[in-house]
C-alpha positions as MATLAB code, in Angstrom:
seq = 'XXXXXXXXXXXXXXXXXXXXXXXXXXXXXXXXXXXXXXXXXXXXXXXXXXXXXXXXXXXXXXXXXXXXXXXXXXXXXXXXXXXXXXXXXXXXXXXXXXXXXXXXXXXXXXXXXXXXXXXXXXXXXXXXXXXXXXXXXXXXXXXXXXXXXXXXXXXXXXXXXXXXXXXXXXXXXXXXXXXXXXXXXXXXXXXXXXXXXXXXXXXXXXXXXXXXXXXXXXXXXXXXXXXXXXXXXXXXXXXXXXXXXXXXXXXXXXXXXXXXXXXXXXXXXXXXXXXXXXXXXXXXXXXXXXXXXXXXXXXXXXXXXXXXXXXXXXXXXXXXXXXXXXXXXXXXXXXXXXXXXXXXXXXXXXXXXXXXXXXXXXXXXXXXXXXXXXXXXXXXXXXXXXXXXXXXXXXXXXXXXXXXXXXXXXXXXXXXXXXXXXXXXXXXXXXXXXXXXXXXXXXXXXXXXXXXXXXXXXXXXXXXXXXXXXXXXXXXXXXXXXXXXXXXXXXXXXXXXXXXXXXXXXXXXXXXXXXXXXXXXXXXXXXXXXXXXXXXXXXXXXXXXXXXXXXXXXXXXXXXXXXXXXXXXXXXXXXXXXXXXXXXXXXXXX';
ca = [
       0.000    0.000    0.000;
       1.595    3.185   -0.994;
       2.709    5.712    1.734;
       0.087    8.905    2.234;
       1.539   11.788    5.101;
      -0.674   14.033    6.944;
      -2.740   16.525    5.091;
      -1.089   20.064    4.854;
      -3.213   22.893    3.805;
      -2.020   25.617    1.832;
      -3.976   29.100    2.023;
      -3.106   32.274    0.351;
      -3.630   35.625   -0.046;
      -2.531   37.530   -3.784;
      -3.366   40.426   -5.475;
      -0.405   40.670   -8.394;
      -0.084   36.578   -8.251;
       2.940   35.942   -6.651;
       2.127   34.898   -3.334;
      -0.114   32.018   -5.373;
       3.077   31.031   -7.126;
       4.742   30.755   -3.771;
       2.134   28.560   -2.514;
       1.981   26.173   -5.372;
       5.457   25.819   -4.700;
       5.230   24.870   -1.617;
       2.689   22.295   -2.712;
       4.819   20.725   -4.993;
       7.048   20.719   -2.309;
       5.160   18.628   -0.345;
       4.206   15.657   -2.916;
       8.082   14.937   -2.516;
       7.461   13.646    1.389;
       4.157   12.214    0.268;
       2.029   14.855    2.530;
      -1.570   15.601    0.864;
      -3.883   18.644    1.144;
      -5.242   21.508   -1.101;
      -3.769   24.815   -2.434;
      -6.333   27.708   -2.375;
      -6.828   31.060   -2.153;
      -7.950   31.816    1.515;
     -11.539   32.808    0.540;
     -11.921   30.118   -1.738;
     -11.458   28.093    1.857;
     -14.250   27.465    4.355;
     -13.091   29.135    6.897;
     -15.469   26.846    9.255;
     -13.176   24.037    8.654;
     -10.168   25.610   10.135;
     -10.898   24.494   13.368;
     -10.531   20.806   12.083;
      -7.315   21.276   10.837;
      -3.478   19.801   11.824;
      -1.526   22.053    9.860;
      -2.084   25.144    7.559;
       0.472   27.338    5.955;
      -0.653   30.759    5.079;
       1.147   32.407    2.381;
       0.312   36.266    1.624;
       1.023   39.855    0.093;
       0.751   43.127    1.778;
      -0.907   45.475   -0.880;
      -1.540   49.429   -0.369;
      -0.910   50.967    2.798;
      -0.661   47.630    5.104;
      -3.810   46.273    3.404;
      -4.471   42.587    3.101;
      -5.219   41.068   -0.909;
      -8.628   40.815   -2.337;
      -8.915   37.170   -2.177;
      -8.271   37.147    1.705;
     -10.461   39.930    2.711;
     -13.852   37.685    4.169;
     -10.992   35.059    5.605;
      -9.633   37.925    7.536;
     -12.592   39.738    8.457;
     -14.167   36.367    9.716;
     -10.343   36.597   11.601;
     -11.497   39.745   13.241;
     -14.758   38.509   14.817;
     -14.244   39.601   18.335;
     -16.426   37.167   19.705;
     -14.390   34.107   18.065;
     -13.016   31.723   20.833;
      -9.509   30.444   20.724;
     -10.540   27.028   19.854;
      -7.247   26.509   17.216;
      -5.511   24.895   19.926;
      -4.791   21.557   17.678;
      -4.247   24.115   15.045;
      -0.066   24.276   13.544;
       0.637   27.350   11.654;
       3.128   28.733    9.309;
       2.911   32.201    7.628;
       5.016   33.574    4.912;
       4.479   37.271    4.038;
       5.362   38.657    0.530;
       5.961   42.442    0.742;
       8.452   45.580   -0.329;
      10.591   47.306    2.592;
       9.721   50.762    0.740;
       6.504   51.076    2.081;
       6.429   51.749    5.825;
       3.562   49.011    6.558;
       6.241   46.703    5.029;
       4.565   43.117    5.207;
       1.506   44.293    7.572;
      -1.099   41.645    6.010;
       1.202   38.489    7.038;
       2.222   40.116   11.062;
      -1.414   40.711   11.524;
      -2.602   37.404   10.652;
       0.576   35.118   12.074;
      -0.655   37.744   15.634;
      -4.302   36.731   14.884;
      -3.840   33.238   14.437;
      -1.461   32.853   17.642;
      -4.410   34.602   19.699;
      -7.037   32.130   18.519;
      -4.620   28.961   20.111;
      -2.656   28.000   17.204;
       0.775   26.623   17.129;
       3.643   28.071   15.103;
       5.767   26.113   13.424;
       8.443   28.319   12.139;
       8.618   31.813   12.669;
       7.548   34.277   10.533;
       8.996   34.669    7.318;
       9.249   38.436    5.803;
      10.291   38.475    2.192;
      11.186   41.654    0.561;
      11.150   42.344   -3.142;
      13.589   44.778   -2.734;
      16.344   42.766   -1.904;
      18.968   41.647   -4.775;
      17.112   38.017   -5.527;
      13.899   39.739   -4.747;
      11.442   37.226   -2.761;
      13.491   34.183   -3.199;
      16.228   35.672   -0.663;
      13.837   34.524    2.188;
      11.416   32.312    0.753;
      13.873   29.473   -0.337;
      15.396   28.928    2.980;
      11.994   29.312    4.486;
      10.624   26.862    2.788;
      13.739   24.804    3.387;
      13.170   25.290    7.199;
       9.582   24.802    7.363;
       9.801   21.157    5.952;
      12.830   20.320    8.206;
      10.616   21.210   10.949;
       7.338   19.309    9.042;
       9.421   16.275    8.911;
      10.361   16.053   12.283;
       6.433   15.926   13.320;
       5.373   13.909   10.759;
       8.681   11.801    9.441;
       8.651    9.205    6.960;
       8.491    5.703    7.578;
      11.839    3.637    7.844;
      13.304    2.944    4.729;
      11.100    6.061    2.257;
      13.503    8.266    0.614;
      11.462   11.479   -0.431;
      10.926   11.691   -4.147;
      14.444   12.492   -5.734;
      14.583   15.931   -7.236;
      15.500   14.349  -10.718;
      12.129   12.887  -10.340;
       9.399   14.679  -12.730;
       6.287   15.216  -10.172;
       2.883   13.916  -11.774;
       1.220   17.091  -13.246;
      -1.712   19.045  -11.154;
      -4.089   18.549  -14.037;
      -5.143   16.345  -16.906;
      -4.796   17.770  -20.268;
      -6.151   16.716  -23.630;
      -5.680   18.051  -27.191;
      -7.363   17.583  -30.245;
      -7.186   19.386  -33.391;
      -9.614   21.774  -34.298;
     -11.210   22.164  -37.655;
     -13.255   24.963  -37.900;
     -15.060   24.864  -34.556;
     -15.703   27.865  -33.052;
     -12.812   29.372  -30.404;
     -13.784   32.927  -28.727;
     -10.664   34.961  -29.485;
     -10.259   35.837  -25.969;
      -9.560   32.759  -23.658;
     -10.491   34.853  -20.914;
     -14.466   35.797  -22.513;
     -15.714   33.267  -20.120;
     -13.554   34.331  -16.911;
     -13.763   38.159  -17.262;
     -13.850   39.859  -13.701;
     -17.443   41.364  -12.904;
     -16.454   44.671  -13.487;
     -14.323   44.368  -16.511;
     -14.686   46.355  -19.479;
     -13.171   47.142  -22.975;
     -12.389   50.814  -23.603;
     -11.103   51.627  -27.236;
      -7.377   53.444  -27.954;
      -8.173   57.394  -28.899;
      -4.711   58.757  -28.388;
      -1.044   58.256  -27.769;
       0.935   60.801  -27.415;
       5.021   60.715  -26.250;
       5.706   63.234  -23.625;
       9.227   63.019  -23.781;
      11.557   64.256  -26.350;
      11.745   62.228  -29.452;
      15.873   62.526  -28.745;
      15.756   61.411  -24.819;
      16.234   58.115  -24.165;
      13.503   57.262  -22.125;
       9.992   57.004  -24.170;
       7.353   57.863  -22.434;
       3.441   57.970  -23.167;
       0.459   59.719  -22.560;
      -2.312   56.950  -23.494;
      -5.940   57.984  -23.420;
      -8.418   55.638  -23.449;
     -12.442   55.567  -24.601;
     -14.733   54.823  -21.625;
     -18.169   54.109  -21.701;
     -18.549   56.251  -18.017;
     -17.148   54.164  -16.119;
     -16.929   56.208  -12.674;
     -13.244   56.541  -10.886;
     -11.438   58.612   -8.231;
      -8.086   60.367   -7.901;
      -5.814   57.495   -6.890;
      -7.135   54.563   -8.539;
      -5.713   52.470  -10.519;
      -6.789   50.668  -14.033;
      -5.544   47.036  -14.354;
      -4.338   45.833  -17.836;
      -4.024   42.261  -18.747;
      -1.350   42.468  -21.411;
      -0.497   39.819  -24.028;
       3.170   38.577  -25.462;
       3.618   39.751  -29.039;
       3.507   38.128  -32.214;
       7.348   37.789  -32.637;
       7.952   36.260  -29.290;
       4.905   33.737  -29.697;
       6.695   33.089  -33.096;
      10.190   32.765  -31.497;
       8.530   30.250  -29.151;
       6.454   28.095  -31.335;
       9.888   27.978  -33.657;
      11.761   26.479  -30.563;
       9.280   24.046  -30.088;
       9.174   22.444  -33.256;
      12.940   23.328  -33.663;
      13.549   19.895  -31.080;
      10.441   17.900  -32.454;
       7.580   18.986  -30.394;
       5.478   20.307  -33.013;
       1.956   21.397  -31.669;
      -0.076   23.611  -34.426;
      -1.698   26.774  -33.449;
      -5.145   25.663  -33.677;
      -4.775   22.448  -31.363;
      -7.345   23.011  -28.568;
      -6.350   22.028  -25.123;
      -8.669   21.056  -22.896;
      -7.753   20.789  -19.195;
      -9.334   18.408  -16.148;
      -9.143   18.640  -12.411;
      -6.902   15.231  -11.217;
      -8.012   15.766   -7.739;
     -11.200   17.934   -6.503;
      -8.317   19.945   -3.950;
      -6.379   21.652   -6.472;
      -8.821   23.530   -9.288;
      -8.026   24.367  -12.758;
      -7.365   28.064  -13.350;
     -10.243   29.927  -14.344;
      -9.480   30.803  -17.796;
      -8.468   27.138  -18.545;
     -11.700   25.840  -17.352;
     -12.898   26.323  -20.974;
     -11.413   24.716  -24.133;
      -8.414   27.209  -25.107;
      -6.224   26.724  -28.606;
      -2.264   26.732  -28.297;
      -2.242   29.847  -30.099;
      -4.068   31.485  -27.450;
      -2.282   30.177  -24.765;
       0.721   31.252  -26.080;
      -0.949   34.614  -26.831;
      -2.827   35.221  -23.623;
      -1.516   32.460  -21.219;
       1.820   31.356  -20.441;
       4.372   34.555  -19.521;
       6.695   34.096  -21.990;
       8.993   37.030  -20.847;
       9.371   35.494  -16.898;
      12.176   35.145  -15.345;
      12.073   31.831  -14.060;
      12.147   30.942  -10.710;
      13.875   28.306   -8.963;
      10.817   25.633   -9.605;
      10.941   25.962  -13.081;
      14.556   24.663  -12.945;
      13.660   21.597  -11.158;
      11.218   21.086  -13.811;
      13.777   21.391  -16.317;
      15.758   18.537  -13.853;
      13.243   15.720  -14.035;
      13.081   16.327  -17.920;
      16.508   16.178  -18.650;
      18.560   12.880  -20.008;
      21.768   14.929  -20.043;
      23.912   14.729  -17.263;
      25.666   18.254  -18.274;
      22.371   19.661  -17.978;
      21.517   17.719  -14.710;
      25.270   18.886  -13.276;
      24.275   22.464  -14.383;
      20.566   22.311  -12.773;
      20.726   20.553   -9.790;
      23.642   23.405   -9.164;
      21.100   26.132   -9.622;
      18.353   24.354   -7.207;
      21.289   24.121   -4.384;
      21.402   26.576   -1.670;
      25.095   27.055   -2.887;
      24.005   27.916   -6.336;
      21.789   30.229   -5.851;
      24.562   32.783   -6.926;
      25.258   31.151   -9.946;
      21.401   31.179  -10.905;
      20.969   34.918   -9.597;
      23.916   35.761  -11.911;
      22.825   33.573  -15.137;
      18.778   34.435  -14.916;
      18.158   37.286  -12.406;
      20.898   39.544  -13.169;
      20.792   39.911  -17.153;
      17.140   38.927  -16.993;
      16.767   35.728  -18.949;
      13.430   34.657  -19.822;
      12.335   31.495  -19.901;
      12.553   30.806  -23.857;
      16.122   31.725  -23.248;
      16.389   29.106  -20.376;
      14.789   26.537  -22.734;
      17.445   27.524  -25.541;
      20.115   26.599  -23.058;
      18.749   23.157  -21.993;
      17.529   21.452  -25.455;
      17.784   17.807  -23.890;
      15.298   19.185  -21.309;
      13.334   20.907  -24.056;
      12.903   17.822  -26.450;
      10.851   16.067  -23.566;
       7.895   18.724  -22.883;
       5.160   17.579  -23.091;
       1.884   19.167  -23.136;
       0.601   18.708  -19.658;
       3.905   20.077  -18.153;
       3.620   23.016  -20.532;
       0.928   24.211  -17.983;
       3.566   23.159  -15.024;
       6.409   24.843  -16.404;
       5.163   28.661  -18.006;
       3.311   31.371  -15.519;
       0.205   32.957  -16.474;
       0.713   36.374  -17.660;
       0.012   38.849  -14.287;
      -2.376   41.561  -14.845;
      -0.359   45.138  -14.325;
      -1.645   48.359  -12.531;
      -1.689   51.458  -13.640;
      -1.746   54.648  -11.575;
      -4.713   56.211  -13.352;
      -3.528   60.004  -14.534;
      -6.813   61.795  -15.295;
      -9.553   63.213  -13.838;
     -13.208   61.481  -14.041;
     -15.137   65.048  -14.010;
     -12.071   66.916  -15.928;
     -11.929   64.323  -18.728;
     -14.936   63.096  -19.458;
     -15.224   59.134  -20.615;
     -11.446   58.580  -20.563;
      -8.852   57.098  -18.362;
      -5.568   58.097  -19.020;
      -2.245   56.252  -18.092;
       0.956   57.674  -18.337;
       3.451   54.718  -19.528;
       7.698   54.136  -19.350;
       7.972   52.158  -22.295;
      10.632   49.664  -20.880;
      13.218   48.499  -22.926;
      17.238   47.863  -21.820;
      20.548   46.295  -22.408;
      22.285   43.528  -20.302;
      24.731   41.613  -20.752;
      22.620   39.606  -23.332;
      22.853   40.337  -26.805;
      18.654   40.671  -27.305;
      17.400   44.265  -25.605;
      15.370   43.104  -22.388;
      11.640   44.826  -23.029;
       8.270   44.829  -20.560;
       6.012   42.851  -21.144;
       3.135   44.804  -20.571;
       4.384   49.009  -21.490;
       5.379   47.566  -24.889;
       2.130   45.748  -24.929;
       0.447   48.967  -24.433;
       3.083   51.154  -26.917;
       2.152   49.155  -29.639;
      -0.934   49.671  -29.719;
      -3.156   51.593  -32.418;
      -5.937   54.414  -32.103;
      -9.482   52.604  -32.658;
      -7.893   49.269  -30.860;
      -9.890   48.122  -28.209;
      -8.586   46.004  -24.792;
     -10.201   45.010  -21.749;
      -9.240   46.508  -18.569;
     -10.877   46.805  -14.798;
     -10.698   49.665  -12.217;
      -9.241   49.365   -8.642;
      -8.912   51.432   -5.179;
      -5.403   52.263   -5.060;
      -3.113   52.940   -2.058;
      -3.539   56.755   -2.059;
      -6.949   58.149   -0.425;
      -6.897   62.056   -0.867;
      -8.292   64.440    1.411;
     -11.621   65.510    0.933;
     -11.732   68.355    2.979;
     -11.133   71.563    0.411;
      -9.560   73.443    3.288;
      -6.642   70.582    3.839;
      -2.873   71.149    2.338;
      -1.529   68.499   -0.141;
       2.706   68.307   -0.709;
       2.920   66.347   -3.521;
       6.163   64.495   -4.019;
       6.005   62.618   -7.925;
       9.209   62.316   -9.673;
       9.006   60.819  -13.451;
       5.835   58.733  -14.198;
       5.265   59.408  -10.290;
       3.326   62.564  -11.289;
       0.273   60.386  -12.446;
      -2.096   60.422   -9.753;
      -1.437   63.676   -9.131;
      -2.520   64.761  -12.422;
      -5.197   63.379  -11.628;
      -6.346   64.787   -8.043;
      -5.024   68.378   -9.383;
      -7.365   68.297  -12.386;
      -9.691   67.150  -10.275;
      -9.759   69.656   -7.539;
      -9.288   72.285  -10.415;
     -12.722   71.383  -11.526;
     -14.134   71.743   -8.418;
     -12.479   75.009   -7.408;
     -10.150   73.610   -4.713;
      -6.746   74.463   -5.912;
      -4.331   77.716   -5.003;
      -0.829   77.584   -4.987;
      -0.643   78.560   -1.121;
      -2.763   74.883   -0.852;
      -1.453   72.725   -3.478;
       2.510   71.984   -3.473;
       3.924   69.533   -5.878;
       7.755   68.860   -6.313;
       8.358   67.324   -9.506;
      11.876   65.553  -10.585;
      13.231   64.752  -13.957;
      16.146   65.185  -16.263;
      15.480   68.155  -17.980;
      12.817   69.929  -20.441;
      13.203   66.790  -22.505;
      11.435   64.544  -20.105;
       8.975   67.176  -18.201;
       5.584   64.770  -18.660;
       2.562   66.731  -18.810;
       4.727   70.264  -19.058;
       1.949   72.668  -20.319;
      -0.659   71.236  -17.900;
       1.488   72.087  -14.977;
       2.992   75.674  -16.035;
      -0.707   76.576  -17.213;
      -2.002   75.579  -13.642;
       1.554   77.105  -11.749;
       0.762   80.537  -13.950;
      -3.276   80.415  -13.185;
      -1.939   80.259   -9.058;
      -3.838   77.188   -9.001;
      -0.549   75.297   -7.587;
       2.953   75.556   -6.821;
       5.528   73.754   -8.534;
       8.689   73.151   -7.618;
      10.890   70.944   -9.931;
      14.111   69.048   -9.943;
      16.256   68.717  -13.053;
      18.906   66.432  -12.203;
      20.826   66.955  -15.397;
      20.689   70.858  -15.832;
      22.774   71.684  -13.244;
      26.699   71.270  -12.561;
      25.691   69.197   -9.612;
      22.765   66.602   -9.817;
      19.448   67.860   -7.886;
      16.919   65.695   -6.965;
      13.300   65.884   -5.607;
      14.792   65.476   -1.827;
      17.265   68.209   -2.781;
      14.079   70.790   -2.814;
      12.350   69.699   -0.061;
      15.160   70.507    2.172;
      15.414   73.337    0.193;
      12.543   74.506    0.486;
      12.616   73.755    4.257;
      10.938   76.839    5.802;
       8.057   76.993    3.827;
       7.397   73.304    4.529;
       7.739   73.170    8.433;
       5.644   76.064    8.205;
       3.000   74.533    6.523;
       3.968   70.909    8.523;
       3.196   72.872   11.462;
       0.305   75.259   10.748;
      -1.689   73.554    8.836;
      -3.907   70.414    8.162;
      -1.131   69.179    5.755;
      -1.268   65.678    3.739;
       2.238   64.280    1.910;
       2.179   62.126   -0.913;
       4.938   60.697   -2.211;
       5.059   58.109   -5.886;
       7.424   56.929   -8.144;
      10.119   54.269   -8.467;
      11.164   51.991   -5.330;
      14.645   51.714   -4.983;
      15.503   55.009   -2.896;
      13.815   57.740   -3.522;
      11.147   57.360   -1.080;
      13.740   56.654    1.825;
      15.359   59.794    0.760;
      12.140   61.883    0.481;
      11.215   60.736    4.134;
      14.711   61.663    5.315;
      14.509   65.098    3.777;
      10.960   65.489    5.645;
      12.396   63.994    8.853;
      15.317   66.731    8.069;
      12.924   69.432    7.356;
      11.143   69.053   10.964;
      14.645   68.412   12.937;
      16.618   71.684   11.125;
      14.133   74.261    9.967;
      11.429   73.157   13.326;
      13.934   72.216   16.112;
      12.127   69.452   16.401;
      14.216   66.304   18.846;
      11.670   63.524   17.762;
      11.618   64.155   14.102;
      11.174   60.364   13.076;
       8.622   59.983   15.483;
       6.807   63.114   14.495;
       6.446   62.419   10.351;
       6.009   58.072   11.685;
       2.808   59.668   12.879;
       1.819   61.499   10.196;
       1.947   57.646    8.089;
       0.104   56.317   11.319;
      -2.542   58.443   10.797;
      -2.673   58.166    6.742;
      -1.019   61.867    6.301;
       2.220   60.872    4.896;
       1.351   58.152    2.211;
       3.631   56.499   -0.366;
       3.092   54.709   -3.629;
       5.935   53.245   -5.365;
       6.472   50.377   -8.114;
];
């Protein structure tokens, strides 16, 4: 009789989708000591059962300001039921918590529910784990040896029998579903794989403009994309989601590298993918029959970066022992700087992966096709318009993102060149969001604006906004804006108009006009007087967006620096950690 281990269950919470790949990994983990148990997001879980449980590991995201994901919001506010007994005493835990250190409720979602769950009588089994996408191998930095120390410590409490060896790594784990193809003659196939799946309040909007805000000679191309609504209603600091789609020459390059080692599947095949077991669901949009083309189209992220799963894939494919040598190095904990510096660093996809493995290659089949390729994320987009000031549009504001590493083909996003290459008259499909920001409503509060680059876009939006509605002066309204130069000042007219109407102040950074580069942080210290005065005068909010690495660290330093120099103040950290406290200093950053 064949060996089953206890049942593990394996709950998350994901708004972007990578706290669900985390989890499946961790599932696939787990076949290797035999354990059984679901994957799930946490509410897709009855949240009844959990009091029946042995052993649940929670794996989430922090989105926002400290806010817990979508698909974990009745879990957690069932959590939150004051009158719920602790009656998880039988109850083992693990939580995992997938954040970014440059927001200052860095991982809130996972310490709030790894507190919540040790007050209703449950049982940690490791501590906390806090990954941050900041760091150099982004997530992976904590979540590998995490994972590692979670099923030493699994093992210990539920071992295997004498003589059971897990599942050897070279050892290709059986698929999560059952898939089926069949070529299609002409039978009917909706173009859109996801026509069947679309989110309730998804809707297609038509292209009516793209304009480039930058110079045609700077090397940064940036757009101004407005977009055809039907009305649909919005607020300064939302976001629109867009679920982009791989282009035709990289679904070309792909389908070439399949048949290129004998695996030869024509465009029109139609998959058609089964549950194997009732605890681990087919995706959505695969719940329908889908063609290859469109998966390749629509589906399977063909510009990811793989992570470390995909190379032990790769492993249990492979007849080559170079290629086992080589990928059994990169799923070590002492190759993990070999992999960082072969996929992370000069951001290899995974068609370029494949290229490098072709002994691996020739043996994909179709089912671990579905095992081996990510589904294409949906991306957010700060929303940079105004839904009274421009009527039936949403307007996004895009960095087209395109590169050079060490690699010979330029590295280019997904998603902005999605969006770039699009035509006026094209139509997509998009959905609205709450962002992270929520602006003051009162017309008599002070806003500091802090939006370097393609940072400026919800402000653009809440400006135009209050503009309409007669709430702007430049003794309320302060935004610092940071850029190059003239060549890459987004939006220019819109702002000098409003700066020459008094209907705001700007203040702007050119980091390349001057002998010595000034930034955004630069001003505020600059401007230091007039901000403590304001800081301590007035009902003042501070908003700060724009790119991760360190400009909002060095924005909140100039504030803190603003308060201690130009207010005297001794507890200058403490004074502007309030201000985030109480949602007056808020930050946004990608």
């Amino acid at each position: 009789m064949e060996f089953t281990n206890e049942r593990i269950t394996i709950l998350y919470g994901s708004q972007t989708g990578n706290a669900q790949d985390v989890a499946e990994r961790i599932w696939r983990e787990s076949r290797r000591y035999y354990f059984t148990g679901c994957v799930k997001a946490m509410d897709d879980y009855d949240i009844i059962n959990l009091t029946k449980e042995s052993c649940v590991i929670f794996i989430c995201s922090t989105t926002g300001q400290g806010e817990e994901p979508d698909n974990m919001k009745s879990f957690w506010r069932f959590l939150l039921r004051k009158n719920l007994p602790p009656n998880l005493l039988s109850l083992r835990f693990a939580v995992l918590g997938l954040g970014d250190s440059s927001y200052v409720k860095f991982n809130f979602a996972a310490k709030r529910l790894n507190k919540r769950l040790a007050q209703l009588g449950g049982d940690m089994l490791v501590p906390l784990g806090l990954a941050d996408d900041q760091h150099d191998l982004g997530y992976d930095a904590v979540v590998d040896p995490w994972i590692t120390s979670l099923y030493k410590e699994l093992l210990q409490l539920y071992p295997l029998p004498g003589g059971l060896d897990p599942l050897s790594r070279n050892t290709l784990l059986k698929p999560r579903w059952h898939v089926s193809t069949y070529l299609a003659d002409n039978e009917p196939v909706s173009s859109c794989m996801y026509h069947t799946s679309r989110k309730p309040d998804e809707f297609t909007v038509t292209v009516k403009e793209i304009t480039r805000t930058t110079d045609d000679s700077h090397f940064q191309d940036v757009r101004l994309i407005k977009l055809q609504t039907d009305g649909q209603h919005y607020v300064p600091g939302d976001v629109v989601v867009v679920r982009p789609r791989n282009s035709k020459e990289q679904v070309s390059d792909f389908q070439e590298l399949l048949k290129a080692h004998s695996i030869d599947i024509p465009p029109n095949t139609v998959f058609q993918v089964d549950n194997l077991a009732a605890d681990v669901p087919v995706p959505a949009p695969l719940r329908q029959q889908v063609t290859f083309q469109q998966l390749c189209e629509q589906y399977f992220d063909l510009n990811a970066v793989p992570r470390r799963n995909f190379f032990n894939i790769l492993l249990g494919l492979t007849d080559n022992d170079l290629e086992k040598e080589k990928l059994e190095e990169f799923i070590s904990a002492e190759g993990q700087d070999d992999l960082y510096n072969y996929c992370n660093r000069p951001r290899r996809n995974i068609v370029e992966v494949l290229q490098d493995f072709p002994h691996a290659l020739k043996n994909i089949t179709d089912d671990v096709l579905l095992e081996m390729f990510p589904p294409i994320k949906p991306r957010e987009f700060s929303i940079a318009s105004s839904f009274k000031a421009h009527k039936d549009e949403i307007h996004i504001l895009l960095a087209v993102v395109q590169y050079k590493t060490k690699l010979v083909k330029e590295r280019m996003g997904l998603c902005s060149n999605y969006l770039a290459n699009l035509r006026v008259g094209d139509h997509i499909s998009v959905w609205i969001k709450k962002g992270s920001f929520k602006f003051p409503v009162d017309p008599e509060a002070t806003v500091i604006m802090v939006g370097p680059g393609t940072g400026m876009a919800p402000f653009r939006s809440f400006i135009c906004e209050w503009e309409l509605e007669g709430g702007t002066s430049a003794d309320k309204i302060y935004f610092f804006f940071g850029c190059r130069g003239q060549s890459d000042f987004h939006c220019r007219r819109d702002f000098e108009r409003l700066q020459r109407e008094k209907k705001l102040t700007l203040i702007c950074a050119f980091s390349r006009e001057t002998e010595h580069k000034v930034y955004v942080q630069h001003k505020i210290e600059e401007n230091g007087d007039l901000l403590w005065e304001l800081l301590r005068t007035r009902n003042v909010y501070v908003f700060v967006a724009g790119n991760a690495k360190n400009m909002p660290r060095q924005v909140r330093e100039a504030f803190v620096s603003v308060c201690k120099m130009n207010g005297g103040m001794a507890n200058a950290d403490a004074f502007i950690e309030n201000m985030e406290k109480t949602g007056r200093y808020q930050t946004e950053t990608w």
